[in-house]
Every structure is written in structure tokens, then in C-alpha cells.
DSSP file (Angstrom, degrees, kcal/mol; ACC not computed):
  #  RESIDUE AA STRUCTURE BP1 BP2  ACC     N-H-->O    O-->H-N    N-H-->O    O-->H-N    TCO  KAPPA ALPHA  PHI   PSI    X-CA   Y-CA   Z-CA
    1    1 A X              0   0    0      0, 0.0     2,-0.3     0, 0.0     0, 0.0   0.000 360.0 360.0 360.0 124.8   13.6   -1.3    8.3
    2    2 A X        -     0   0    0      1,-0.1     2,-0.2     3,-0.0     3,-0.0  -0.594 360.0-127.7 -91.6 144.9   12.6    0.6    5.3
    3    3 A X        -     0   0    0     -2,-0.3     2,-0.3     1,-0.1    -1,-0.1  -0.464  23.0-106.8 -95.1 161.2   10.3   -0.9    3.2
    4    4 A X        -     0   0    0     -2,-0.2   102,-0.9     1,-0.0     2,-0.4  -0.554  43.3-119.0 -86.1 139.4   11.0   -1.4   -0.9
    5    5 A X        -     0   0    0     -2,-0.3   100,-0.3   100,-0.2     2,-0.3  -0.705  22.8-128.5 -72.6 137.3    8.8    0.9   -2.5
    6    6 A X        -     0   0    0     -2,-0.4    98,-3.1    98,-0.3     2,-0.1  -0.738   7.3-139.3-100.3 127.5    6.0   -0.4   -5.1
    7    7 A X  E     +A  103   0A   0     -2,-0.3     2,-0.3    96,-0.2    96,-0.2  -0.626  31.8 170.1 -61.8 137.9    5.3    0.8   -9.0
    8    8 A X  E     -A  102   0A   0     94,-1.8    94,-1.8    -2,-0.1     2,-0.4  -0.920  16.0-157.5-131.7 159.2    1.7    1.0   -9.3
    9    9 A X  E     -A  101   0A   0     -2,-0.3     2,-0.3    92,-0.2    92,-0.2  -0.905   7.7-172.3 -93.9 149.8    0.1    2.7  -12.6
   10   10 A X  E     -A  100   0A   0     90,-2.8    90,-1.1    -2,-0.4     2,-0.3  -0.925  10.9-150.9-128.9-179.4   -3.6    4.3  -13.2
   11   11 A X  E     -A   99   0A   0     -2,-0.3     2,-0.3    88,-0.2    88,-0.2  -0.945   6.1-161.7-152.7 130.5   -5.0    5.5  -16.5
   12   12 A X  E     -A   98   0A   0     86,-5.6    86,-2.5    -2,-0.3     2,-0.3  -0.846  15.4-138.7-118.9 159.2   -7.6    8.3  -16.6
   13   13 A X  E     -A   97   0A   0     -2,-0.3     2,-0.3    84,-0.2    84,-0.2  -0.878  13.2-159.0-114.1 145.6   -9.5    8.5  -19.6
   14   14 A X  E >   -A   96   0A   0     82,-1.4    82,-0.9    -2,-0.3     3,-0.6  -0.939   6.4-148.8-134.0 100.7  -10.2   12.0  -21.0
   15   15 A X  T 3  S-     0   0    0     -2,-0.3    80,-0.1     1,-0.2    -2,-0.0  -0.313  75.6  -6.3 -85.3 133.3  -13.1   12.6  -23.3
   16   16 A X  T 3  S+     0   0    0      1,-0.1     2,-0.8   113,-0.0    -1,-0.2   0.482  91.7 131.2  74.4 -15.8  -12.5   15.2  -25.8
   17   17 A X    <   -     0   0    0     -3,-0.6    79,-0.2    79,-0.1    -1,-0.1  -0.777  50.0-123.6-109.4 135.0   -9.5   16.6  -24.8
   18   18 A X     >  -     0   0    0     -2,-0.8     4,-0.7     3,-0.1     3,-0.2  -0.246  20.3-119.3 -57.5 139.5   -6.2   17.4  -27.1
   19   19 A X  H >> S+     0   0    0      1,-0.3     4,-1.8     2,-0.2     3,-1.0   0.728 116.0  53.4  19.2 -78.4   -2.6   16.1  -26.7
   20   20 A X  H 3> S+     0   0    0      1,-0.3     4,-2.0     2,-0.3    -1,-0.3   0.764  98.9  51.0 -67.3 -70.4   -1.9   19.4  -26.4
   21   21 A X  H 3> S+     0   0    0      2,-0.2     4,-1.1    -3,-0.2    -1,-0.3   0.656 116.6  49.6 -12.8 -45.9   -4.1   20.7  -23.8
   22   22 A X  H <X S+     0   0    0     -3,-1.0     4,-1.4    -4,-0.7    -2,-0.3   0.841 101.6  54.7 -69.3 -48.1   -2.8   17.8  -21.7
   23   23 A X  H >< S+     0   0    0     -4,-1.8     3,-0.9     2,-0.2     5,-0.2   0.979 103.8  54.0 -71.3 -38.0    0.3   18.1  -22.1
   24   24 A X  H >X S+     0   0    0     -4,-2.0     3,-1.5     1,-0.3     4,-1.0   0.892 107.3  60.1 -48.0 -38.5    0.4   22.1  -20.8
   25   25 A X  H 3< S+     0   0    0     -4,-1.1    -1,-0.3     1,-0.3    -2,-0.2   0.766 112.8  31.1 -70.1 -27.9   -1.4   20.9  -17.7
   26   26 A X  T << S+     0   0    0     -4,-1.4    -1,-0.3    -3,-0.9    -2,-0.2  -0.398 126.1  43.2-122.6  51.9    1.1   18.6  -16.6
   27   27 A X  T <4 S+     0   0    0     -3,-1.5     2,-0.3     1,-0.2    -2,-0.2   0.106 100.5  60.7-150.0   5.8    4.3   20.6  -18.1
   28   28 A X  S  X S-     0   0    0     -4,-1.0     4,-1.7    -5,-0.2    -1,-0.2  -0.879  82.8-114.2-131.0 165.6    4.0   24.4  -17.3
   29   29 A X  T  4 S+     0   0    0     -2,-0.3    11,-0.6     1,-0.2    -1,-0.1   0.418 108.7  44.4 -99.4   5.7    3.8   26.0  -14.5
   30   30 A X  T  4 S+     0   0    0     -6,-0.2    -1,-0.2     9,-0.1    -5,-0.1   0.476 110.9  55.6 -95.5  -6.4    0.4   27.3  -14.5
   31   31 A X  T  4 S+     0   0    0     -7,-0.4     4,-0.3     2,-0.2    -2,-0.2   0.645 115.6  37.8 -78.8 -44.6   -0.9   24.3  -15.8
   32   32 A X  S  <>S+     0   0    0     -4,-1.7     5,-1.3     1,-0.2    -1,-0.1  -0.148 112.2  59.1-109.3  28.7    0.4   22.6  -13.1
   33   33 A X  T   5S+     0   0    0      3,-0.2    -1,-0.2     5,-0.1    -2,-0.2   0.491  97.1  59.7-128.6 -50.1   -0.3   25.2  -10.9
   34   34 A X  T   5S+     0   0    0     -9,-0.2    -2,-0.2     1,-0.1    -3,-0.1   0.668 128.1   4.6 -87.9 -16.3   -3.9   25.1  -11.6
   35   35 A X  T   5S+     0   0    0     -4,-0.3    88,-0.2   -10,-0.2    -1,-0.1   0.546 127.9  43.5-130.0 -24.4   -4.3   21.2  -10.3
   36   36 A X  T   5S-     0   0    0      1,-0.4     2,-0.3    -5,-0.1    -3,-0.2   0.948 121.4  -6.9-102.2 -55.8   -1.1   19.5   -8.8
   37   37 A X      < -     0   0    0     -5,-1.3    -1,-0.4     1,-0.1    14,-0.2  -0.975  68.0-107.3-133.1 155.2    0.3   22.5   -6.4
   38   38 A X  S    S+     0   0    0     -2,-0.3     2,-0.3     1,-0.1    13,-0.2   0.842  98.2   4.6 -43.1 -39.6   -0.4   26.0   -5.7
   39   39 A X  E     -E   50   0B   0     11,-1.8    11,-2.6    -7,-0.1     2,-0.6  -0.987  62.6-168.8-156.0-178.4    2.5   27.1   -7.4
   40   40 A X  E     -E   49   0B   0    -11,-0.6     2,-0.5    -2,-0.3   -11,-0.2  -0.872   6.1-163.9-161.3 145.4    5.1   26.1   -9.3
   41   41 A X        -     0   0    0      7,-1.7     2,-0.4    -2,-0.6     7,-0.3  -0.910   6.4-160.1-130.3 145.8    8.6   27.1  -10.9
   42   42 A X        +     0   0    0     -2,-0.5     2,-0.8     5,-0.2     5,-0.2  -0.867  15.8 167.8-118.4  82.9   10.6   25.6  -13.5
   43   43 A X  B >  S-G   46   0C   0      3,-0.8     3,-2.9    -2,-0.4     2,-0.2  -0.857  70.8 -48.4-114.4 123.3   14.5   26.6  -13.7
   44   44 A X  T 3  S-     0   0    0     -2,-0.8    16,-0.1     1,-0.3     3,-0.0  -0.365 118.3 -25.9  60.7-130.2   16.3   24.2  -16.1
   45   45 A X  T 3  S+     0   0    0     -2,-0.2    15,-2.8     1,-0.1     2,-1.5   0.621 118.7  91.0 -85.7   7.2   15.4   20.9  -15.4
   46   46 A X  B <   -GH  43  59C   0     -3,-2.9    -3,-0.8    13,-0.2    13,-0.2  -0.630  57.7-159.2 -94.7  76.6   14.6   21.3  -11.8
   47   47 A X        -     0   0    0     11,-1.7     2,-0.3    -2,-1.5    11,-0.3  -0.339   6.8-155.6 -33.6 161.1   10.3   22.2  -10.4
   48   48 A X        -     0   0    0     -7,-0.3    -7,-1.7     9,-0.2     2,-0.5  -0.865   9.2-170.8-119.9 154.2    9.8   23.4   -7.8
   49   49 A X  E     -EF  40  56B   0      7,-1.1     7,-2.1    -2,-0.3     2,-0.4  -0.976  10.0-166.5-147.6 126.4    6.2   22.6   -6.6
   50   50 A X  E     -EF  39  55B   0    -11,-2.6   -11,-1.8    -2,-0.5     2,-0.5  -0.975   5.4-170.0-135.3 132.7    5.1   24.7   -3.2
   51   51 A X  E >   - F   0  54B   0      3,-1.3     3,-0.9    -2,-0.4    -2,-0.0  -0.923  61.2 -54.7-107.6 105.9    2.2   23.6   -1.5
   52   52 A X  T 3  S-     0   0    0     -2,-0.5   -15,-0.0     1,-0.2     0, 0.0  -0.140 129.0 -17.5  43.0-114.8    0.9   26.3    1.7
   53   53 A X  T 3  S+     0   0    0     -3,-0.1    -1,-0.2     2,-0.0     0, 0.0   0.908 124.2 101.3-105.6 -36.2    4.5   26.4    3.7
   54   54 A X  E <   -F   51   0B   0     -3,-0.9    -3,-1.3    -4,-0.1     2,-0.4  -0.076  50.1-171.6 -43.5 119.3    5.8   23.1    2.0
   55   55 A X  E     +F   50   0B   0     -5,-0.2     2,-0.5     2,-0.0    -5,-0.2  -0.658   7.9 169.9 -96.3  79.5    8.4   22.9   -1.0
   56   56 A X  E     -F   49   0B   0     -7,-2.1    -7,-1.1    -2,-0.4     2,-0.3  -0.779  14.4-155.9-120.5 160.5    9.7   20.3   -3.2
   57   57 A X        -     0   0    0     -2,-0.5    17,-2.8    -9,-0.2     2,-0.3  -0.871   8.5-172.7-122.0 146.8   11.6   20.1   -5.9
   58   58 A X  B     -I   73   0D   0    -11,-0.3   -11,-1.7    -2,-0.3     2,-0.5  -0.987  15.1-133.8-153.9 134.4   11.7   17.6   -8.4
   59   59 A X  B     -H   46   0C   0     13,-2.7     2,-0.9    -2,-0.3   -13,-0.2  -0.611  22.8-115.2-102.1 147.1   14.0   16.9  -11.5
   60   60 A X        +     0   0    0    -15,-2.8    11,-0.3    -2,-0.5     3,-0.2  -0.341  31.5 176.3 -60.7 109.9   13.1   15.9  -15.1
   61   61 A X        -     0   0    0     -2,-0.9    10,-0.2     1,-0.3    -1,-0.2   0.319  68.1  -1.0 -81.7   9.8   14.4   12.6  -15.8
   62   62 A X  E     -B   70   0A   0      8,-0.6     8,-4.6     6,-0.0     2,-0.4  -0.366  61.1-176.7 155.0 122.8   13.1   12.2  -18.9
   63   63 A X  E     +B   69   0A   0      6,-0.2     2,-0.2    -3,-0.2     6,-0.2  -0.903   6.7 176.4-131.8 125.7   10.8   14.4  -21.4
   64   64 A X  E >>  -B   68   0A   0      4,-5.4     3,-1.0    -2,-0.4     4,-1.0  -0.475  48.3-108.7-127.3  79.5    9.3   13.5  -25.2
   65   65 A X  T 34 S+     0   0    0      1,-0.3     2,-4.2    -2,-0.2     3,-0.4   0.539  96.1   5.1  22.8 139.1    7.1   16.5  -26.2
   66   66 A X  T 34 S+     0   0    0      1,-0.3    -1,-0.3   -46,-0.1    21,-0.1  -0.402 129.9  57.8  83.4 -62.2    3.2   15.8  -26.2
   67   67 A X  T <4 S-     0   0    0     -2,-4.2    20,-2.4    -3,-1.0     2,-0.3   0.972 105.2  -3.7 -87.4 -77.5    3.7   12.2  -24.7
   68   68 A X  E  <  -BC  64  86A   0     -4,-1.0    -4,-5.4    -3,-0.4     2,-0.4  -0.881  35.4-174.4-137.1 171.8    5.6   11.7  -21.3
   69   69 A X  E     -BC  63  85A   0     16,-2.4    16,-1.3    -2,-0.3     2,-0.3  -0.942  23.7-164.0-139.8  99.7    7.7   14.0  -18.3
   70   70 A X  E     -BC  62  84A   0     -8,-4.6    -8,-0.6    -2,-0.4     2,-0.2  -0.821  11.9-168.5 -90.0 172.0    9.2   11.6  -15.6
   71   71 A X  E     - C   0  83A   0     12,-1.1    12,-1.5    -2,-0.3     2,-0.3  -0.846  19.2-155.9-142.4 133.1   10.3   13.1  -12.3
   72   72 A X        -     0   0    0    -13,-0.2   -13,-2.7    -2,-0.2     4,-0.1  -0.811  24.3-116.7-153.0 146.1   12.0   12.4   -9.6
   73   73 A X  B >   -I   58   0D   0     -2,-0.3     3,-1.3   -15,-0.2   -15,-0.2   0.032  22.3-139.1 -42.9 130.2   11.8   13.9   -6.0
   74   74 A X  T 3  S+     0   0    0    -17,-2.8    -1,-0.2     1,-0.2   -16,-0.1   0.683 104.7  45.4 -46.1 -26.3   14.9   15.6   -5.1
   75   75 A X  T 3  S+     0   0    0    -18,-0.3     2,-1.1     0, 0.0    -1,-0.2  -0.189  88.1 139.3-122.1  36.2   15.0   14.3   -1.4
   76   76 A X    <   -     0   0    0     -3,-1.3     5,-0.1     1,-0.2    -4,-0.0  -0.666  32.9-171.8 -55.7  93.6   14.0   10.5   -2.9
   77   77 A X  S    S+     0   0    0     -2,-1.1     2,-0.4     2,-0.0    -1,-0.2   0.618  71.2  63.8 -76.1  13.6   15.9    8.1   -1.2
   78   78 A X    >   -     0   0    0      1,-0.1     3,-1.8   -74,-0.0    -2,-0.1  -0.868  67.0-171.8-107.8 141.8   15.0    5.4   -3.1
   79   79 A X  T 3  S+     0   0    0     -2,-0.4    -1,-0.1     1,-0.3    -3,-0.1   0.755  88.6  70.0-124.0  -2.7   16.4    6.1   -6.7
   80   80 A X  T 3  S+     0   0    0    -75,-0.0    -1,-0.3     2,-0.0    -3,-0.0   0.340  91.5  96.6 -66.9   6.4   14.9    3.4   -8.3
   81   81 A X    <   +     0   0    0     -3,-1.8     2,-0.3    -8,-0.1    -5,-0.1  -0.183  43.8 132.6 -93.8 177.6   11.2    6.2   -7.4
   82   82 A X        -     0   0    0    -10,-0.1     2,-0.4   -12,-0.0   -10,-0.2  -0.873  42.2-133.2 173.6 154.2    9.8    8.5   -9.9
   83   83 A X  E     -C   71   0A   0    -12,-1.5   -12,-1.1    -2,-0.3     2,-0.4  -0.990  17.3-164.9-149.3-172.5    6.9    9.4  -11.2
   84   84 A X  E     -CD  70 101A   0     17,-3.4    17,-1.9    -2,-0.4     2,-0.5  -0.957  16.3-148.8-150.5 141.8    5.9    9.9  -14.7
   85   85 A X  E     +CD  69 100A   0    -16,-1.3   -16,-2.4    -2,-0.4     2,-0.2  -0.794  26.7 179.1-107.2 119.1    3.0   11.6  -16.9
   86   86 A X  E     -CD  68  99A   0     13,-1.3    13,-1.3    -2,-0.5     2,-0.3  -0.786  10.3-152.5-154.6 131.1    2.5    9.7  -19.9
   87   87 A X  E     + D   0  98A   0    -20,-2.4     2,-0.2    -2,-0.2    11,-0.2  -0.650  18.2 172.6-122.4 141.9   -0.4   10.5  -22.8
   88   88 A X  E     - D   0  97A   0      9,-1.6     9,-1.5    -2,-0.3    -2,-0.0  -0.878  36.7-123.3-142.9 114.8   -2.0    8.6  -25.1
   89   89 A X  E     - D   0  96A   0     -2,-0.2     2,-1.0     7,-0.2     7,-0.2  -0.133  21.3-149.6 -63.3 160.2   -4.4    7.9  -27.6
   90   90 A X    >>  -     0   0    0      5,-1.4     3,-2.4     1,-0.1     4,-1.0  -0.936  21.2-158.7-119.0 112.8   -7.0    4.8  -27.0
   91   91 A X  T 34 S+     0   0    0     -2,-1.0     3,-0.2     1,-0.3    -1,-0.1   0.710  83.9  65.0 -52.2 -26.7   -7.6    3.7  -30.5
   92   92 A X  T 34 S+     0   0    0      1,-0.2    -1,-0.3    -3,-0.1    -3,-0.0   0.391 122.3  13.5 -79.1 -28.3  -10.2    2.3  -30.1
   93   93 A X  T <4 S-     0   0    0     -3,-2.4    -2,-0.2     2,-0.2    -1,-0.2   0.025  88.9-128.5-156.8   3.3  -12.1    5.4  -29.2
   94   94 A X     <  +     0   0    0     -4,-1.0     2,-0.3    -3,-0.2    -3,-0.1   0.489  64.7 135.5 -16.5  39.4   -9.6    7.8  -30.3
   95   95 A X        -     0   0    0     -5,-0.3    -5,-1.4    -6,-0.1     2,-0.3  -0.652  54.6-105.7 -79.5 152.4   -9.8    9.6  -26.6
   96   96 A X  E     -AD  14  89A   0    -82,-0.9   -82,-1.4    -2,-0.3     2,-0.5  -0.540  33.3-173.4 -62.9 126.2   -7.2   10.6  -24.6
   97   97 A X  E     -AD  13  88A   0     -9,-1.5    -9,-1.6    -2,-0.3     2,-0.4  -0.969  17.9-142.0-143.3 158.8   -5.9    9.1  -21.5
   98   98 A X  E     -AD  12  87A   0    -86,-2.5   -86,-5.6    -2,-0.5     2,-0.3  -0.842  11.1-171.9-111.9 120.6   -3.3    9.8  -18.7
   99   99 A X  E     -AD  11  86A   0    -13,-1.3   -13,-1.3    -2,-0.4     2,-0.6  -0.991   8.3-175.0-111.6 126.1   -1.4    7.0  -17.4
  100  100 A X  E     -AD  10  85A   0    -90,-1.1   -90,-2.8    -2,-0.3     2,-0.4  -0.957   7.9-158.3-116.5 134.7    0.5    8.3  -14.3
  101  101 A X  E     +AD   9  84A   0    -17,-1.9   -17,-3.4    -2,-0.6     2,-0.2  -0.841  17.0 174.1-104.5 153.4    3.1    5.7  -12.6
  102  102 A X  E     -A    8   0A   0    -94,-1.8   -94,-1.8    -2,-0.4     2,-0.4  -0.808  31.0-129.8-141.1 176.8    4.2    6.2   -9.0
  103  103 A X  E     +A    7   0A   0     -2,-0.2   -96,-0.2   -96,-0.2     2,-0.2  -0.998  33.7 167.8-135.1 152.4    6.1    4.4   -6.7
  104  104 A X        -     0   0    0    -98,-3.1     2,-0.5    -2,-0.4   -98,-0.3  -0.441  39.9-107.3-110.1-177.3    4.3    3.7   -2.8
  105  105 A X    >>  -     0   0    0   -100,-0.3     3,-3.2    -2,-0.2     4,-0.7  -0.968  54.1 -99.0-136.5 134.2    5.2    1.4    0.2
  106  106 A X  G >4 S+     0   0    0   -102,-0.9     3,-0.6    -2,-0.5     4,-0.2   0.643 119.6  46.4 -32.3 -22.5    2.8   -1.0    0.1
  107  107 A X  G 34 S+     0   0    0      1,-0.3     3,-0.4     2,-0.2    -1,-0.3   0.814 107.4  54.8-108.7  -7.4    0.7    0.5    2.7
  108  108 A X  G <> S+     0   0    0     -3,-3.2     4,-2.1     1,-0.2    -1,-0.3   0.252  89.7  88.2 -82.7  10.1    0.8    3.9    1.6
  109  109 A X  H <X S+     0   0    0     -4,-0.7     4,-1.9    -3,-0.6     5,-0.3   0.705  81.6  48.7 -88.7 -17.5   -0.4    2.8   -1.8
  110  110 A X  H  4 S+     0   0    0     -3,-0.4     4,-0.3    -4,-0.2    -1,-0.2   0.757 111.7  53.8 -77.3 -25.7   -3.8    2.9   -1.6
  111  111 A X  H  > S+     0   0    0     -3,-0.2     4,-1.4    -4,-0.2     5,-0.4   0.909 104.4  54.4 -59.0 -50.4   -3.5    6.4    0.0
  112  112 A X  H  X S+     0   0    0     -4,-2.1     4,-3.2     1,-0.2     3,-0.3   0.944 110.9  50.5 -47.5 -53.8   -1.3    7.6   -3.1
  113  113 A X  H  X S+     0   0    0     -4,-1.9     4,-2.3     1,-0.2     5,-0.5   0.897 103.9  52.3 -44.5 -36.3   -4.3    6.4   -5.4
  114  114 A X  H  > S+     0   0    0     -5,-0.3     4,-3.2    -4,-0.3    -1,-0.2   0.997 114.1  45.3 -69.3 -33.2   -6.9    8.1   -3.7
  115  115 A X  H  X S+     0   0    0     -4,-1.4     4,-2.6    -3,-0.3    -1,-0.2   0.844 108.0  55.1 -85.9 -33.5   -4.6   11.5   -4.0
  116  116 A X  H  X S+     0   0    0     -4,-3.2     4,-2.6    -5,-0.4    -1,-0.2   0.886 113.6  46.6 -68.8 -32.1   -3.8   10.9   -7.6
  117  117 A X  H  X>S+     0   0    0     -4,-2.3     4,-2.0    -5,-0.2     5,-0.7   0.974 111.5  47.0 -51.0 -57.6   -7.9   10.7   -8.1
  118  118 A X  H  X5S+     0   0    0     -4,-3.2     4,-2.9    -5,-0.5    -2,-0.2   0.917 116.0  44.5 -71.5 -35.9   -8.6   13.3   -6.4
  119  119 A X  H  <5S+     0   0    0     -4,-2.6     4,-0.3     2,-0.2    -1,-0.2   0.883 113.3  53.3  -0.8 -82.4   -5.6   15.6   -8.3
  120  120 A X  H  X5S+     0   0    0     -4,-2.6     4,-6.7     1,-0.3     3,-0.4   0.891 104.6  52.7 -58.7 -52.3   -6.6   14.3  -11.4
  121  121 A X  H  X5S+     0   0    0     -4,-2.0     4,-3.2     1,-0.3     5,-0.5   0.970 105.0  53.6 -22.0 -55.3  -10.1   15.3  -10.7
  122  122 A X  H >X<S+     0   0    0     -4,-2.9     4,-2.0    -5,-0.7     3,-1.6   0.994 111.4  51.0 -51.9 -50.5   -9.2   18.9   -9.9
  123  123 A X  H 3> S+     0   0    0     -3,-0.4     4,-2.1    -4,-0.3     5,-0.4   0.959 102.6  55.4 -82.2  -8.8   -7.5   18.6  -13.3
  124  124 A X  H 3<>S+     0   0    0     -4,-6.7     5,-4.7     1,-0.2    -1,-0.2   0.967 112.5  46.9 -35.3 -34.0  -10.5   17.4  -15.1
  125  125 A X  H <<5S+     0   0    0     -4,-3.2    -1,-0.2    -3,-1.6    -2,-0.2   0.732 105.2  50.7 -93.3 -10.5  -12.0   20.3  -13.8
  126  126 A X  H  <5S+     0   0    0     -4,-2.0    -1,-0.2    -5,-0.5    -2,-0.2   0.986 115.9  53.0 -70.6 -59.2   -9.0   23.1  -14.7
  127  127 A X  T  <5S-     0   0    0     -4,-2.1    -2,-0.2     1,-0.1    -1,-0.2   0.642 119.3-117.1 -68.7 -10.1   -9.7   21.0  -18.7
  128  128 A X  T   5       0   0    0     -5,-0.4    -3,-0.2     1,-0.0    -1,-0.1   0.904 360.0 360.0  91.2  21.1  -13.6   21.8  -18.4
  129  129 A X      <       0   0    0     -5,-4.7    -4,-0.2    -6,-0.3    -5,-0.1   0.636 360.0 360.0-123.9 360.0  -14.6   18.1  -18.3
């Protein structure tokens, strides 16, 4: 029985770094190259994101300059799944932060967090922070 897949979000906070800056790391392919996969190729709307011997490709569902890039795997079978990059200001504080939504099965979700830390780390460290 396949299990229904779960949304979860996280928000990293990003001291000091521009819109702009963010948004090239998680929309080019050297940007996304430098933290997400080893490498990664863009024809039309389609990535491709290759990992060692691994490939997948994944299409833009939906893009607003500076703000968010949803996705969604190509070999999804659930088609309600995605996931999505979305930038923000905190007003409060006027830093930047990264909200990424995913979708899990409930028991793989704590695993999917832990990989989306450790990512995002990697890109903290591609941005210098």
C-alpha cells in the first residue's frame, strides 16, 4: 500500500545575504551545482541534477524571479509532490530566509529534514556564511 505523501516546510535564516545571491544558488546551474548536486543542466524548463552515477530530472512548475522555483521530480508518482524554493524578507530584521517545502511519507520525513539541513548548510557555506 503506498503511503500519502506529507508537505512539511523549513525556513533557514540567512544573515546578510542578497535576494539576488540566493536566488542564483538555487536557479543556475552552478549555483546549484555548488550545494544541491554535483552537476546540473537546464534545457527549457526541464534540470537535470546528476549525483556520482545517479540522474534526475525535474521540471519547473512554477518560477517568479528573485522569490520562488517549484519542481517537480519527473518519475513522481504522486503529482500532488513538488518541491519549492521560496525567498523572503523577515521584516522584522530585514534578513533573508529560505523556506523550502517538500513532500515525505511520514517516516521518511525526518530523514528528508536532516538532508535539507545538511544541503542547506553546504549552501551556507558556497554563500560565505
Amino acid at each position: 500500500m503506498d503511503m500519502k505523501k506529507e508537505k512539511f516546510h523549513i525556513e533557514y535564516v540567512f544573515d546578510k545575504v542578497s535576494k539576488r545571491s540566493l536566488w542564483n544558488q538555487i536557479t543556475t546551474p552552478p549555483g546549484l551545482s555548488a550545494w544541491f548536486a554535483d552537476d546540473v543542466t537546464i534545457n527549457n524548463t526541464i534540470y537535470t541534477f546528476k549525483w556520482d552515477k545517479t540522474e534526475e530530472e525535474a521540471e519547473v512548475l512554477f518560477l517568479k524571479p528573485e522569490v520562488t522555483i517549484r519542481f517537480r521530480w519527473t518519475n513522481e508518482e504522486d503529482e500532488n509532490a513538488y518541491f519549492e524554493f521560496y525567498i523572503h524578507t523577515i521584516e522584522l530584521t530585514g534578513t533573508t530566509s529560505l523556506e523550502i517545502t517538500d513532500f515525505a511519507e511520514p517516516d521518511e520525513k525526518t530523514d528528508s529534514i536532516e538532508l535539507w539541513d545538511t544541503q542547506v548548510e553546504a549552501l551556507k557555506r558556497t554563500l560565505g556564511i
